[in-house]
BALOBA-1460 file (C-alpha; in Angstrom, 3 decimals):
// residues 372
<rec num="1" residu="x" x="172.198" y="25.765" z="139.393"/>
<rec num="2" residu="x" x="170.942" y="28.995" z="138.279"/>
<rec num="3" residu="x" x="172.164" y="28.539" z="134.862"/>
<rec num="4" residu="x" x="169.652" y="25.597" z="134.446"/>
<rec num="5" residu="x" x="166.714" y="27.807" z="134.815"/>
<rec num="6" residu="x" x="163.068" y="27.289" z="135.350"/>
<rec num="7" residu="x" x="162.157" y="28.482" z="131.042"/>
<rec num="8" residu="x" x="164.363" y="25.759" z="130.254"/>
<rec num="9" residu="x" x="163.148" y="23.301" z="131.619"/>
<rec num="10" residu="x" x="159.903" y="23.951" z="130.656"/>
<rec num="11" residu="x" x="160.842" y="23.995" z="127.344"/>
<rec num="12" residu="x" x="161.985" y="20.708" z="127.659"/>
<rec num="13" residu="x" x="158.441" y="19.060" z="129.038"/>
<rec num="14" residu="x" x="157.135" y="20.412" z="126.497"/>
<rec num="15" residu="x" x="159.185" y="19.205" z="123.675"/>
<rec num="16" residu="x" x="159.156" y="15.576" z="125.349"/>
<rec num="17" residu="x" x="154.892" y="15.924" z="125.568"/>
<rec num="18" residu="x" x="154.128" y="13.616" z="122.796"/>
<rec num="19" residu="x" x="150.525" y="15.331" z="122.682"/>
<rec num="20" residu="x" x="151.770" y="19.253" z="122.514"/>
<rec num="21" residu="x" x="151.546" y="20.799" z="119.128"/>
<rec num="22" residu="x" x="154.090" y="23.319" z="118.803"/>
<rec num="23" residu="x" x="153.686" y="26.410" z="117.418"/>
<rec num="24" residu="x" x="155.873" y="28.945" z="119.229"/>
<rec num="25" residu="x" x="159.661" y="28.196" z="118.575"/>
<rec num="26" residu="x" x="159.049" y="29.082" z="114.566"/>
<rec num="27" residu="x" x="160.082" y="25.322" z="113.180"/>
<rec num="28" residu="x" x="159.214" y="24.232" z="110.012"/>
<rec num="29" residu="x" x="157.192" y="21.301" z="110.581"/>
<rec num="30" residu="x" x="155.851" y="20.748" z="107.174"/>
<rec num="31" residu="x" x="157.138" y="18.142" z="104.429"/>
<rec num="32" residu="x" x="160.258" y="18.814" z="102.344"/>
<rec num="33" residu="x" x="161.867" y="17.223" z="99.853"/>
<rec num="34" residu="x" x="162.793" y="13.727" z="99.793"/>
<rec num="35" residu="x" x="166.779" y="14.802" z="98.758"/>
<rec num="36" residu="x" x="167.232" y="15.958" z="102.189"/>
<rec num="37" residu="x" x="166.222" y="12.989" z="104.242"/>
<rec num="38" residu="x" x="167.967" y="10.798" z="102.010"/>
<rec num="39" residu="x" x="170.822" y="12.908" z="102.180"/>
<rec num="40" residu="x" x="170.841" y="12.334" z="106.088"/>
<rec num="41" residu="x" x="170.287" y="8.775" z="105.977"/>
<rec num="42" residu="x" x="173.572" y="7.992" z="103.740"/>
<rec num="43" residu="x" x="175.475" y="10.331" z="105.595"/>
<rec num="44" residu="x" x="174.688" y="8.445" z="108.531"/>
<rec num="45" residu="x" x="175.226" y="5.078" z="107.137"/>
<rec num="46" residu="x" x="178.733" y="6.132" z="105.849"/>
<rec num="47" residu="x" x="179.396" y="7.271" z="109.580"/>
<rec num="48" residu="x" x="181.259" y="10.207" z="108.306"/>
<rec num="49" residu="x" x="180.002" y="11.637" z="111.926"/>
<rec num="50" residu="x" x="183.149" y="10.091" z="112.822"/>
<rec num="51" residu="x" x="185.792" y="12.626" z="111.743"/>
<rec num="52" residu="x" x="185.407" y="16.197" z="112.548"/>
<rec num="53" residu="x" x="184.367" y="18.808" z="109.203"/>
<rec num="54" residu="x" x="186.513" y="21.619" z="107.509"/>
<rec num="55" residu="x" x="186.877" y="24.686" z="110.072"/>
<rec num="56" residu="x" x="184.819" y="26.702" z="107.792"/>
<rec num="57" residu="x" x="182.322" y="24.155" z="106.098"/>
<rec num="58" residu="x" x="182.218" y="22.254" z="103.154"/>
<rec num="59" residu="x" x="183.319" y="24.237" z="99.637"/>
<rec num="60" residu="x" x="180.252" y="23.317" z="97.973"/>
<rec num="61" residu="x" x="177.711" y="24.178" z="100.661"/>
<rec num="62" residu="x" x="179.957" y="27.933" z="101.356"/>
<rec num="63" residu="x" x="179.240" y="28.764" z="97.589"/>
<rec num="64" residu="x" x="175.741" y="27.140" z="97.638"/>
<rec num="65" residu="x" x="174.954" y="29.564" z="100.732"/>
<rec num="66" residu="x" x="176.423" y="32.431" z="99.425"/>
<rec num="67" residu="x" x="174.554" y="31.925" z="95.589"/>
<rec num="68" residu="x" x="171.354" y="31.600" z="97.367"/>
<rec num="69" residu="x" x="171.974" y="34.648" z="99.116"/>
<rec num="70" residu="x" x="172.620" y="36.440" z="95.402"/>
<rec num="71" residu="x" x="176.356" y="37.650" z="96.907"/>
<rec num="72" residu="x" x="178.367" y="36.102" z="94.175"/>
<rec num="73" residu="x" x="182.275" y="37.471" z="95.322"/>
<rec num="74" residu="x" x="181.977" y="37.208" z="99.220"/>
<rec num="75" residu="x" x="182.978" y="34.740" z="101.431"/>
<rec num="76" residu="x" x="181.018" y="32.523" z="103.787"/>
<rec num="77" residu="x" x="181.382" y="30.675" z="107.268"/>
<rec num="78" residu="x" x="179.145" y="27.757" z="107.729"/>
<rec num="79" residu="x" x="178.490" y="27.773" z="111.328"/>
<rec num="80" residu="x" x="176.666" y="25.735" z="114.206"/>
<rec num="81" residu="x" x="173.150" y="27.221" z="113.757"/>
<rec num="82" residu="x" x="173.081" y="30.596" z="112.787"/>
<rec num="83" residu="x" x="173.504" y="32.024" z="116.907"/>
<rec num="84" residu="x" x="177.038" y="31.385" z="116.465"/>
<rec num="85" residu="x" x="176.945" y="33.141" z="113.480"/>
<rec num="86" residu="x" x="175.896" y="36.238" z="114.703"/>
<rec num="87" residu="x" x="178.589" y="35.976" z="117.939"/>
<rec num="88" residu="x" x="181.155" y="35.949" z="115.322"/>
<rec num="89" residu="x" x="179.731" y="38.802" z="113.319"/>
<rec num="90" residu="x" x="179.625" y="40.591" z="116.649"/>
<rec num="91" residu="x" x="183.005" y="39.421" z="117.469"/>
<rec num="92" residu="x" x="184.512" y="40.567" z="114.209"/>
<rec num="93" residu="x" x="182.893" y="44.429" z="114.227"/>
<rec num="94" residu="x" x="182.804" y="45.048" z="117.808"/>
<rec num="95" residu="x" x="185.124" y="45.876" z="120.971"/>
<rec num="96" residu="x" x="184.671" y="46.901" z="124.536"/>
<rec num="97" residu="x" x="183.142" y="50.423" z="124.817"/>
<rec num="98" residu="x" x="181.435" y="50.055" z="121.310"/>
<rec num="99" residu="x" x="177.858" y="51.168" z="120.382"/>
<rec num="100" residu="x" x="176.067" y="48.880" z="119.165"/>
<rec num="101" residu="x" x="172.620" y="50.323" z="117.706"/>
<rec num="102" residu="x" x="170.191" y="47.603" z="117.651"/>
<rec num="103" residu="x" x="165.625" y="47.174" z="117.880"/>
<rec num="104" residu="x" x="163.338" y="46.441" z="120.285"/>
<rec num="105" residu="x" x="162.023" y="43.958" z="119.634"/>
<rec num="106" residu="x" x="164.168" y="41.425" z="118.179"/>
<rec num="107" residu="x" x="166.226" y="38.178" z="118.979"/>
<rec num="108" residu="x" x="167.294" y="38.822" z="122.498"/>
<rec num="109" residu="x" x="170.377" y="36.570" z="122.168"/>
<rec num="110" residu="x" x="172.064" y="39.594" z="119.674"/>
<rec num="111" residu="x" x="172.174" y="42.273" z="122.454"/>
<rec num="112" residu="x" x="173.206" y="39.978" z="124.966"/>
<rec num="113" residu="x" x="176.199" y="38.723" z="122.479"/>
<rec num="114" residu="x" x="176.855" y="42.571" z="122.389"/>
<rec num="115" residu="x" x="177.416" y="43.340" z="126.395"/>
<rec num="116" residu="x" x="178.900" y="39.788" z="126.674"/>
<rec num="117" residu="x" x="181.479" y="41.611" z="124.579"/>
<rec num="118" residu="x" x="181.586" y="44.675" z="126.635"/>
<rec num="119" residu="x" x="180.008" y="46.626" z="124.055"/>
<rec num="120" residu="x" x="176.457" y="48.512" z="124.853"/>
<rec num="121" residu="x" x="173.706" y="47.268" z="123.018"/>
<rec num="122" residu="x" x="171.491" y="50.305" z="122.450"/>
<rec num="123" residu="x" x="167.857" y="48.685" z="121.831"/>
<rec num="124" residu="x" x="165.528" y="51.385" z="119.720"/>
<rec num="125" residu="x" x="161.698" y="50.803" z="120.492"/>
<rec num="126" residu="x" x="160.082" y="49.653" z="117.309"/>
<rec num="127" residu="x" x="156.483" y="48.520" z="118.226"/>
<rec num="128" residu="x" x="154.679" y="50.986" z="116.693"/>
<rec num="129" residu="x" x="152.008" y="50.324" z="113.878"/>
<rec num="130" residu="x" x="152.426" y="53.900" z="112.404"/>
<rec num="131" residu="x" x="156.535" y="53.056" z="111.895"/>
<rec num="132" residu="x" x="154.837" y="48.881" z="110.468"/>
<rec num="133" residu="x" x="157.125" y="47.885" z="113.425"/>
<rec num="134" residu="x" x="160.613" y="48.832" z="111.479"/>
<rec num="135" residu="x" x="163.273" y="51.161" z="112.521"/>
<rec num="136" residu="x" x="163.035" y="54.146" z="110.201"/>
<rec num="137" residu="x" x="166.646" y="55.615" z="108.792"/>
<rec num="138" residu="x" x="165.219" y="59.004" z="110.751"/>
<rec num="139" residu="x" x="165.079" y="57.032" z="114.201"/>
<rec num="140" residu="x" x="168.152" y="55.070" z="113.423"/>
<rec num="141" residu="x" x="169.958" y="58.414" z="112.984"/>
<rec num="142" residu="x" x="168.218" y="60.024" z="116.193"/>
<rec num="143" residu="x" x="170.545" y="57.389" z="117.949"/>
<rec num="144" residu="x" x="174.015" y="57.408" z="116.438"/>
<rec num="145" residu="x" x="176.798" y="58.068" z="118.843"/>
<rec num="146" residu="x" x="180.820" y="58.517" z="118.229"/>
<rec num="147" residu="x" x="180.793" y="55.119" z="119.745"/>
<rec num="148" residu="x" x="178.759" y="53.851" z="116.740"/>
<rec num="149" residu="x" x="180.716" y="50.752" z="115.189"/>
<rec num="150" residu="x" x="177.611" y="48.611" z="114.295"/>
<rec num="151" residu="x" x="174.138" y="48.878" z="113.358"/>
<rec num="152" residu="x" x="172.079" y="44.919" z="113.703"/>
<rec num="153" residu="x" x="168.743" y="44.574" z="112.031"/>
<rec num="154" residu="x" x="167.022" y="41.195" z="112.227"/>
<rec num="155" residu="x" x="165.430" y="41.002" z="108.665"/>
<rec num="156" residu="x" x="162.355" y="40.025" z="108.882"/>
<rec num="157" residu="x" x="161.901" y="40.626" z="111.973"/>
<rec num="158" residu="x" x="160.974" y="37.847" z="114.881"/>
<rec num="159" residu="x" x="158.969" y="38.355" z="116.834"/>
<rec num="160" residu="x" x="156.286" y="40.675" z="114.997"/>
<rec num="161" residu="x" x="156.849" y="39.508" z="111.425"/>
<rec num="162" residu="x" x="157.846" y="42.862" z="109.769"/>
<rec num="163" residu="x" x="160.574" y="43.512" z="106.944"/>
<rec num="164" residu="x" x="162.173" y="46.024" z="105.277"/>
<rec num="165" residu="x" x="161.808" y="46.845" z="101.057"/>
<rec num="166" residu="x" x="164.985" y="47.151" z="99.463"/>
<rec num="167" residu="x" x="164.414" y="51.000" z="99.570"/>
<rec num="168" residu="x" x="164.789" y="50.681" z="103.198"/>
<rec num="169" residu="x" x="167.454" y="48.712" z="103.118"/>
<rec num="170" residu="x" x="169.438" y="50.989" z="100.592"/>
<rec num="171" residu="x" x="168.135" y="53.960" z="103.349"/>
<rec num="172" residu="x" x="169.331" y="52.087" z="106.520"/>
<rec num="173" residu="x" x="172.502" y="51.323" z="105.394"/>
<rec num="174" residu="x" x="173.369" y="55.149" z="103.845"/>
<rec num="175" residu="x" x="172.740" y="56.153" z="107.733"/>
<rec num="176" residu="x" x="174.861" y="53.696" z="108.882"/>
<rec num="177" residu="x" x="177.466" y="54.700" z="106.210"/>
<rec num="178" residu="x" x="177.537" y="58.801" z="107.944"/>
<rec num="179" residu="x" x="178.954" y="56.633" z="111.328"/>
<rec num="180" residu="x" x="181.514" y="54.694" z="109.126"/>
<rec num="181" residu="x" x="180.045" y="51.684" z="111.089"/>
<rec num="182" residu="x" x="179.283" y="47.974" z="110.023"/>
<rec num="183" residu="x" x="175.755" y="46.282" z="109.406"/>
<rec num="184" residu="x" x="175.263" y="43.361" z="110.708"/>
<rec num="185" residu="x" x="172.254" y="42.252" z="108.675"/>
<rec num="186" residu="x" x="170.430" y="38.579" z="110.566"/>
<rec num="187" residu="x" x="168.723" y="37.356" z="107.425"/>
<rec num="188" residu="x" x="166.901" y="33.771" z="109.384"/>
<rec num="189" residu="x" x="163.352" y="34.688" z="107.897"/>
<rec num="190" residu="x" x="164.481" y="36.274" z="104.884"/>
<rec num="191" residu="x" x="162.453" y="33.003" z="102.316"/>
<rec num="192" residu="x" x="159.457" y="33.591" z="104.144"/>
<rec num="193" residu="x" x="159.502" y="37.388" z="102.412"/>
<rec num="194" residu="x" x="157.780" y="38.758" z="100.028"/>
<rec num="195" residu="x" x="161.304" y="40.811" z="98.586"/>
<rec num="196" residu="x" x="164.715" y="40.797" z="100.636"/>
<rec num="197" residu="x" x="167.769" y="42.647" z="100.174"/>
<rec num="198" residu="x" x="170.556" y="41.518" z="101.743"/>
<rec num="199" residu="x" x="172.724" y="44.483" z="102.902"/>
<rec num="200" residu="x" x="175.728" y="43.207" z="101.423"/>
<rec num="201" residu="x" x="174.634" y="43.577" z="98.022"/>
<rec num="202" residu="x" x="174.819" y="47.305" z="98.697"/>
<rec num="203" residu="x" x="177.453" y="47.719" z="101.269"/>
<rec num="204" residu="x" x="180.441" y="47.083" z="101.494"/>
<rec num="205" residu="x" x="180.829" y="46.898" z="105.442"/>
<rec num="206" residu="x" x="177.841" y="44.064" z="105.818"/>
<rec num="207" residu="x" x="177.818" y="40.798" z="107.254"/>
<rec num="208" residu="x" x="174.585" y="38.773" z="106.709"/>
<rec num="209" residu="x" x="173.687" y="36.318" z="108.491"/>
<rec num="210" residu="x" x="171.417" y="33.346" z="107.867"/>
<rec num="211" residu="x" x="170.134" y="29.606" z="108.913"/>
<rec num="212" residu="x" x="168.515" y="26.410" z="107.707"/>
<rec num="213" residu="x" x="166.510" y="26.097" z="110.632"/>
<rec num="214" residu="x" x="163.457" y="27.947" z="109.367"/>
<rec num="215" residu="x" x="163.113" y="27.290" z="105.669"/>
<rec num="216" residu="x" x="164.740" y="24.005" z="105.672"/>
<rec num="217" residu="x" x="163.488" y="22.214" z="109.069"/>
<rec num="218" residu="x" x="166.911" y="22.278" z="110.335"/>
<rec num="219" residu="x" x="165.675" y="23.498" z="113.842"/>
<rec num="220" residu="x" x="167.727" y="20.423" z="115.619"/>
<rec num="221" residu="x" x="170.559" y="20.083" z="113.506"/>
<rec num="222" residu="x" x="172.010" y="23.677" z="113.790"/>
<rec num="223" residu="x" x="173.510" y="24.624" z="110.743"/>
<rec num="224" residu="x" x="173.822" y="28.878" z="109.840"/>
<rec num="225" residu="x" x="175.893" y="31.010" z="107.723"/>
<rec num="226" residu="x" x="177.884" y="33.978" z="108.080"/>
<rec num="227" residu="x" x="178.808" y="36.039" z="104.807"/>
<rec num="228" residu="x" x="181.034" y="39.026" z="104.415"/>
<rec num="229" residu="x" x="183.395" y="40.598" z="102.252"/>
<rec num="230" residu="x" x="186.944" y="39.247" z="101.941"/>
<rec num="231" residu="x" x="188.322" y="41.977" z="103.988"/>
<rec num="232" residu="x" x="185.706" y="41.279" z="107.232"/>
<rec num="233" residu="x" x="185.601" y="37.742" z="106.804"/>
<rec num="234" residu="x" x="189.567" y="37.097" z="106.940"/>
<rec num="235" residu="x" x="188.751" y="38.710" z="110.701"/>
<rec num="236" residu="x" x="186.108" y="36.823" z="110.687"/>
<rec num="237" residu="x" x="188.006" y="33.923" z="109.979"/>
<rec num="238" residu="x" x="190.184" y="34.758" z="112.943"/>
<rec num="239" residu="x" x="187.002" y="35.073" z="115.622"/>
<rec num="240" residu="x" x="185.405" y="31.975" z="114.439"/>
<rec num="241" residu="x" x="184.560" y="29.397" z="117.292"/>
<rec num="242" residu="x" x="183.766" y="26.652" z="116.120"/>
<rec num="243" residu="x" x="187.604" y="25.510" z="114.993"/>
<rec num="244" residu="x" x="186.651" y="22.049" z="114.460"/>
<rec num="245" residu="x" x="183.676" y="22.888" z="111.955"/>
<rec num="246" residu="x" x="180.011" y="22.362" z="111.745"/>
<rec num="247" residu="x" x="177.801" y="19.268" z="111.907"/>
<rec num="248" residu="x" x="178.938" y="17.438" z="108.949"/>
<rec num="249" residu="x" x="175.947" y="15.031" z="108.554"/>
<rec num="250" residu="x" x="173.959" y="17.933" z="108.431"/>
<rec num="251" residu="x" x="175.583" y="19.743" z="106.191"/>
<rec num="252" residu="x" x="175.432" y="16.802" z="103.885"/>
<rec num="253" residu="x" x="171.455" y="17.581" z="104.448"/>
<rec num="254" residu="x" x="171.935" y="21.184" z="103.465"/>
<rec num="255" residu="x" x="173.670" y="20.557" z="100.234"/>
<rec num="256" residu="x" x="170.798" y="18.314" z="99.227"/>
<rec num="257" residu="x" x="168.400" y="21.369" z="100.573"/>
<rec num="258" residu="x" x="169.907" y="24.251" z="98.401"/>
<rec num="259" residu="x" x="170.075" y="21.943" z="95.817"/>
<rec num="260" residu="x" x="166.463" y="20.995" z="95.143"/>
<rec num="261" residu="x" x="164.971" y="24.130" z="97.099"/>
<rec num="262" residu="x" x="163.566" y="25.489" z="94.396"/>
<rec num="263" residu="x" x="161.592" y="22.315" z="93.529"/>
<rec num="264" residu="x" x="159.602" y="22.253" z="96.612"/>
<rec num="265" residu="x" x="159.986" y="25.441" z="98.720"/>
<rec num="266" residu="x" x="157.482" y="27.650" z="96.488"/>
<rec num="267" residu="x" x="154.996" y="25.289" z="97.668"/>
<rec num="268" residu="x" x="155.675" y="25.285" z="101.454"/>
<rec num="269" residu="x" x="155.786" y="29.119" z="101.404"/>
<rec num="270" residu="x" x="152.352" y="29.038" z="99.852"/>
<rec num="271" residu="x" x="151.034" y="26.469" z="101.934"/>
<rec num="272" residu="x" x="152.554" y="28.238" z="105.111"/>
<rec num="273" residu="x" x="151.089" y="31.273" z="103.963"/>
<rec num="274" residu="x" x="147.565" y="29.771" z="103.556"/>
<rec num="275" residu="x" x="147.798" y="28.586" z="107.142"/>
<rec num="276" residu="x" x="148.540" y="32.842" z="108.091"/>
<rec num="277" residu="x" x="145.324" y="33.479" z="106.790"/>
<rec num="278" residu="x" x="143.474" y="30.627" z="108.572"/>
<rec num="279" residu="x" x="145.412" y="31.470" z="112.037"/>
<rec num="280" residu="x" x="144.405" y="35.286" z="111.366"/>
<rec num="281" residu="x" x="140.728" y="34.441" z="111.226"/>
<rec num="282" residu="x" x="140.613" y="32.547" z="113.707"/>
<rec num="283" residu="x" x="142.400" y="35.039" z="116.332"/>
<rec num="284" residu="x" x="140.570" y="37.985" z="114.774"/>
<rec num="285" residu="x" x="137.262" y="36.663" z="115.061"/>
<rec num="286" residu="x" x="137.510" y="37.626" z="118.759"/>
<rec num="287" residu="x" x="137.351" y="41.144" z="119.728"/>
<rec num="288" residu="x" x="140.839" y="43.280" z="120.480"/>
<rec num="289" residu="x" x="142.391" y="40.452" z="118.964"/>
<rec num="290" residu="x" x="144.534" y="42.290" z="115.905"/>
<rec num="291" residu="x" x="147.694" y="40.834" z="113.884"/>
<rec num="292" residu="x" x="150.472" y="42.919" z="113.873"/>
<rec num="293" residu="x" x="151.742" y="42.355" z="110.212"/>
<rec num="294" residu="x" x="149.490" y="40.332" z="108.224"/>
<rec num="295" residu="x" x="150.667" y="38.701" z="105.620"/>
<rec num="296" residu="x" x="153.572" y="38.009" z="107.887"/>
<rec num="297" residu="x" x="156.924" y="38.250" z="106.316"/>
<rec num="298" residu="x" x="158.158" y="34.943" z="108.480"/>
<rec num="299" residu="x" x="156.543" y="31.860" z="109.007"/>
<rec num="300" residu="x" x="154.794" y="32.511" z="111.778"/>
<rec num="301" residu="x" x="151.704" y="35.259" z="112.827"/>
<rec num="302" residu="x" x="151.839" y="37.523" z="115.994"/>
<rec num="303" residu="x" x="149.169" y="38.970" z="117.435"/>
<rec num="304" residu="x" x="148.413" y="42.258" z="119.625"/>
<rec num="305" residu="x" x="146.015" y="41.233" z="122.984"/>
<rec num="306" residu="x" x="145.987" y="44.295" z="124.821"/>
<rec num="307" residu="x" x="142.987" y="45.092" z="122.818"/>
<rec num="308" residu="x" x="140.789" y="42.528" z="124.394"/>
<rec num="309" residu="x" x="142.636" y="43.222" z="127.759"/>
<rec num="310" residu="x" x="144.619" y="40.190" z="127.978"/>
<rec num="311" residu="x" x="148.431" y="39.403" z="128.870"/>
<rec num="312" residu="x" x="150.145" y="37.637" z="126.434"/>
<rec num="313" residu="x" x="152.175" y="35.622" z="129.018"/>
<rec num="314" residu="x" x="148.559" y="34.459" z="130.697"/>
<rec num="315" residu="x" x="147.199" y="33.515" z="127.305"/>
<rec num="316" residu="x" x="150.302" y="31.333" z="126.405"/>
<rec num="317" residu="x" x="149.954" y="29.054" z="129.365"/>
<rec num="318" residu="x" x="145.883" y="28.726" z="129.200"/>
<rec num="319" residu="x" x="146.493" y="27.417" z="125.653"/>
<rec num="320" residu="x" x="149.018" y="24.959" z="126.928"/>
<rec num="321" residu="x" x="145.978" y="23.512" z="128.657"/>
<rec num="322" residu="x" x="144.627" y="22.579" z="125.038"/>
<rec num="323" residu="x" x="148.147" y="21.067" z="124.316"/>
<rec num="324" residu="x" x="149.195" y="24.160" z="121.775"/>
<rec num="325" residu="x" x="152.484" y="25.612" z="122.654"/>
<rec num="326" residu="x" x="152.305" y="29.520" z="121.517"/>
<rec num="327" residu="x" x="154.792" y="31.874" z="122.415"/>
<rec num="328" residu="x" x="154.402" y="35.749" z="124.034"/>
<rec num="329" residu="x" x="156.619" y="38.423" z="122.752"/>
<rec num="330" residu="x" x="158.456" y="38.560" z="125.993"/>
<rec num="331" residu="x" x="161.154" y="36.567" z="124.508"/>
<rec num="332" residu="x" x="162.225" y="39.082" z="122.650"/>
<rec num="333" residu="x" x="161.065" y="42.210" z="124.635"/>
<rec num="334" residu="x" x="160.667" y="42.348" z="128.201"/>
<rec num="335" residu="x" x="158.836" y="45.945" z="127.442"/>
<rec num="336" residu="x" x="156.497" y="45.207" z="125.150"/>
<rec num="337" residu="x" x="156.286" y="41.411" z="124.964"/>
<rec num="338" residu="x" x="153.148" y="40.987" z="127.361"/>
<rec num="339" residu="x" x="151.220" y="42.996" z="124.569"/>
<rec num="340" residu="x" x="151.312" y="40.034" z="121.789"/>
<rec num="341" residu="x" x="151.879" y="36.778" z="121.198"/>
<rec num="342" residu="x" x="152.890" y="34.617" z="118.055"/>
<rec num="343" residu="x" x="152.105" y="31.368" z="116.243"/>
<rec num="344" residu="x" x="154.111" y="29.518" z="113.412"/>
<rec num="345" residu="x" x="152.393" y="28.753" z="110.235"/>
<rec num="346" residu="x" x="154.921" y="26.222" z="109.218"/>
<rec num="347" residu="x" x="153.009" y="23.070" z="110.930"/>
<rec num="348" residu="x" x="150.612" y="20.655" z="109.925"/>
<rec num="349" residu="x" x="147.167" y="21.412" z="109.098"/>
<rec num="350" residu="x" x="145.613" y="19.896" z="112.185"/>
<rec num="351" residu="x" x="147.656" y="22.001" z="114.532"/>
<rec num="352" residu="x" x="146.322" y="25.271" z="112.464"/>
<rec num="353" residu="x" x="142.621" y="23.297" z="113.126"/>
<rec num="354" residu="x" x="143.420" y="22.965" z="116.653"/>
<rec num="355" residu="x" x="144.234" y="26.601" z="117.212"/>
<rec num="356" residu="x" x="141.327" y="27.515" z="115.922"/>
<rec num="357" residu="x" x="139.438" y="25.405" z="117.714"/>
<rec num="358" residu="x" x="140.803" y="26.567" z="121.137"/>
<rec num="359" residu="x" x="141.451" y="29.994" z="120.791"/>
<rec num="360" residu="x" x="137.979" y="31.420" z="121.658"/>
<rec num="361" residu="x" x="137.871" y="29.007" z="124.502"/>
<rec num="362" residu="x" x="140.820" y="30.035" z="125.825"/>
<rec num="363" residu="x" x="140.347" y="33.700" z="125.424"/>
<rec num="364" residu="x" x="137.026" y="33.419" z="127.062"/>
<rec num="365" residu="x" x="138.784" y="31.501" z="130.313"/>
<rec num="366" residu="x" x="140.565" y="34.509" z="130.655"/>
<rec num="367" residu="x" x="137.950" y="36.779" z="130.689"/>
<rec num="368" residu="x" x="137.311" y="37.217" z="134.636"/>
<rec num="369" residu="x" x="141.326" y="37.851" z="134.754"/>
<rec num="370" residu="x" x="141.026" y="40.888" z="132.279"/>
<rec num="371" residu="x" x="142.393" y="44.530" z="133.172"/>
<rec num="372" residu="x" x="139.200" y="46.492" z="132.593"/>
């Protein structure tokens, strides 16, 4: 079946190679607090896996989600990882025939929610040093239509690790404002920022979305958050999918997560950001080789190869001959995506020390395959 395609699959040899160190998909691999496991463990041993969880999540983890946000007053939907958070944003602002003003790069999964809908995803180029890979309230302008309803910005930004000041912010969403349209702000990498500003905290037609996956290591058990104003999130309410609620033993985990986070996340983010700075000197130490955003505002590093005459896509698979999974930008832009490639910094030590290791190797296997 078509639907069963070749990337997934591959994906899922990898995952099941005990000796791959992965350092494409973005997971947060390193420790985190004790609260969490243990918080998995009893939820487990009480089996309360067994009954299904409140449609919109438990009370305490909505207003834990939507105090770590800083959006005191609005209302969140916990959600099965943060993907179906964004199809109900999508499903709440847009309808058939509806602009949707969007970036290329980003998550490709947001457009594709957008046509799915019968709206028309309109995908402004972004990778551009001079613009430090952001959509600028001039450009964003440039492409407002009548058909306008929503403008989506993944903040920061995977895959090239930028983000936008709260300046920006404030800018972006007084554009969007002149089209009377919503923002649909995707806030996954948001902790792994330097300063965030949620869009809701200065407009009033915002939904923000967010996940554990990234800060929290809740990759596998896919657990996000959608958070609005009353008024959007009673529709909201309406276009939610997942009737019969979240993964309760994980939200369990996430309770335990918010609650202690700031007891051991300021280390992780430091440690994370330590292994940028190790990954960047490593990849710049061969020539052409330039990061696109360093420090990275996500928890990962991408890189720009066109320099040295390489394809991303060519590079990834030679470095899954050293067992290090890497990932090209192609994911999330078929036009520029065989330009760069990126590599988490939320891993272990070793896998950092293995990249480095391999990297010139690999490079230099590539050489007699380069576009002079």
């Amino acid at each position: 079946m078509a639907v069963f395609d070749a990337a997934d699959r591959e994906y899922e040899a990898l995952l099941l190679d005990p000796g791959m160190r992965h350092m494409g998909h973005n997971c947060n691999l390193l420790p985190t607090h004790p609260a969490i496991q243990e918080a998995l463990r009893e939820a487990v041993e009480r089996e309360i896996y067994r009954n299904y969880a409140p449609t919109f999540g438990l009370t305490e983890l909505r207003e834990l989600a939507v105090r770590d946000l800083g959006l005191e007053g609005n209302v969140a939907i916990v959600t099965n990882g943060a993907i179906e958070a964004l199809y109900v944003a999508l499903r709440t602002v847009l309808k058939p025939g509806d602009d949707f003003v969007t970036t290329d790069p980003t998550w490709p999964h947001t457009p594709h929610f957008a046509r799915e809908l019968g709206a028309n995803p309109v995908e402004v180029p972004i990778y551009d040093p001079a613009n430090g890979y952001k959509l600028t309230p001039e450009t964003l302008r440039r492409h407002l239509t009548r058909r306008t309803r929503a403008v989506g910005l993944l903040d920061p930004l995977n895959p090239v690790g930028s983000s936008y000041t709260p300046a920006e912010i404030r800018a972006l969403c007084a554009v969007t404002a002149e089209a009377g349209a919503a923002f649909l702000h995707d806030c996954t990498y948001r902790d792994f920022a330097d300063e965030h500003l949620p869009a809701l905290a200065v407009y009033p037609r915002a939904l923000v979305t967010t996940s554990l996956s990234k800060w929290a290591g809740f990759s596998g058990l896919r657990l996000g958050v959608v958070v609005g104003p009353p008024d959007l999130m009673e529709e909201a309410a309406r276009r939610h999918v997942g009737r019969l609620g979240a993964n309760l033993v994980a939200q369990h985990a996430a309770i335990a997560a918010l609650h202690t986070k700031a007891e051991w996340f300021p280390a992780l983010f430091a440690t994370q950001r330590r292994h940028q700075a190790l990954l960047r000197d490593a990849a710049t130490a061969v020539p052409g080789i330039v990061p696109l955003v360093y420090p990275s505002q996500t928890n990962f590093v991408a890189f720009d190869v066109s320099g040295a005459g390489l394809d991303a896509n060519t590079l990834v698979r030679e470095m899954r001959a050293h067992k290090i999974s890497i990932r090209s930008g192609s994911y999330g832009s078929p036009r520029f995506g065989g330009r760069f490639f990126r590599v988490g910094s939320t891993v272990p030590m070793d896998h950092v020390t293995a990249f480095a290791e391999a990297f010139p190797g690999a490079v230099e296997a590539l050489r007699p395959a380069r576009v002079s």
